[in-house]
N, C-alpha and C positions, 0 to 999 in steps of 0.2 A: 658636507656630511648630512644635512637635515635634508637635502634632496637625495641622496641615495637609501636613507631612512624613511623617506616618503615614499620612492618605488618599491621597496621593500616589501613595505606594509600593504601597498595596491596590490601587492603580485600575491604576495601571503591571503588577501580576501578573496582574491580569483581563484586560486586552486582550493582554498577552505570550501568556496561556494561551488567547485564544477560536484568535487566529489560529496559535499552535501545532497547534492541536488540530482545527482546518479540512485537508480534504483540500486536498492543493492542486489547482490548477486542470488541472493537466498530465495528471495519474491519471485526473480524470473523464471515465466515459461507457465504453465499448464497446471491447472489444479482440481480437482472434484470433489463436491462437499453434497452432501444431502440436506434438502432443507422440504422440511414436512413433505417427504416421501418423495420430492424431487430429484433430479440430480442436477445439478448446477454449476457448469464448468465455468472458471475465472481462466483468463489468459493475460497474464503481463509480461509486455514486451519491455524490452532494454532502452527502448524509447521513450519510456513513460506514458505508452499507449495500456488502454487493458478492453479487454471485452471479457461479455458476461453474456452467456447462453443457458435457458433451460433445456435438459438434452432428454427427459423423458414426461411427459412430450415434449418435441422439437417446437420448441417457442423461436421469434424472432431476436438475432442477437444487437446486445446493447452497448456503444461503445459510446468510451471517454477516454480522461488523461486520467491519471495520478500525481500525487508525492507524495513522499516519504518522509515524516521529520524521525531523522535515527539521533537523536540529541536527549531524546526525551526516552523513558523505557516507563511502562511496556514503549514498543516502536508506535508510530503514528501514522496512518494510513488517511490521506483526502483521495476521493474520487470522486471526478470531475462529467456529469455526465452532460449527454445534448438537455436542453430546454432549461438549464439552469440548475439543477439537481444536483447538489454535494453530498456525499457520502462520506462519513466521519467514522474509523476506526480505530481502534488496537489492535496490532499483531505478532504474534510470535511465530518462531519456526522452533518447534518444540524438540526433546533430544530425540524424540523417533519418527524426524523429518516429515511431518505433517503441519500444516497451516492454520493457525489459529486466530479468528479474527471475532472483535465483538463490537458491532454498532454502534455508536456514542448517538444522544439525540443531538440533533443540528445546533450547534452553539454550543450546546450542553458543555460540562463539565468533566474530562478524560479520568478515567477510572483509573486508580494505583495497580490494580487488577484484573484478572478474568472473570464474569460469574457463572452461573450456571450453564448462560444462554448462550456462551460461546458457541460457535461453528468449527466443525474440522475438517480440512481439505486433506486432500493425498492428490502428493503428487500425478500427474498423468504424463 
């Protein structure tokens, strides 16, 4: 019995952690936000890849991974960029499908909320 109560509990951590650890469905794909007169396209893949391009002007685009902690609300957003660079958010998908994320400082302390300074994406 303590042996099939043992695989139980291993099988129960694995599927607890694939779909933890799964973007969710809501984040994927293609976003555009304005940031001080920019436009700034997000793209997260189902892979837990994301790029970041400014598209007016046509800057060089920046890729990394992510995760997602969906345990905690607001949701939690790490991005993982080249040279060592984490990016720490909060995000929502608000009720009229838009993208809302807002910076946490590195380490820093996750806001119960949004402030002012949030960002809003739409879909693309």
């Amino acid at each position: 019995m303590t042996r099939r109560w043992t695989e139980a509990c291993f099988l129960l951590v694995v599927v607890a952690s694939y779909f933890a650890l799964r973007p969710p469905e809501s984040l994927v794909g293609s976003w555009e936000a304005k940031i001080s007169g920019q436009r700034l396209l997000y793209t997260f893949g189902p892979d837990g890849k994301v790029d970041f391009q400014f598209t007016n002007p046509p800057l060089p685009k920046s890729s990394g991974t992510y995760t997602v902690e969906s345990n905690e609300r607001p949701l939690r957003l790490k991005v993982y960029l080249k040279r060592g660079t984490i990016l720490e958010c909060i995000w929502e998908i608000t009720p009229e499908g838009q993208l809302r994320l807002e910076e946490v400082d590195p380490g820093g302390h996750f806001p119960k909320g949004f402030g002012p300074n949030a960002t809003l994406a739409v879909r693309k």
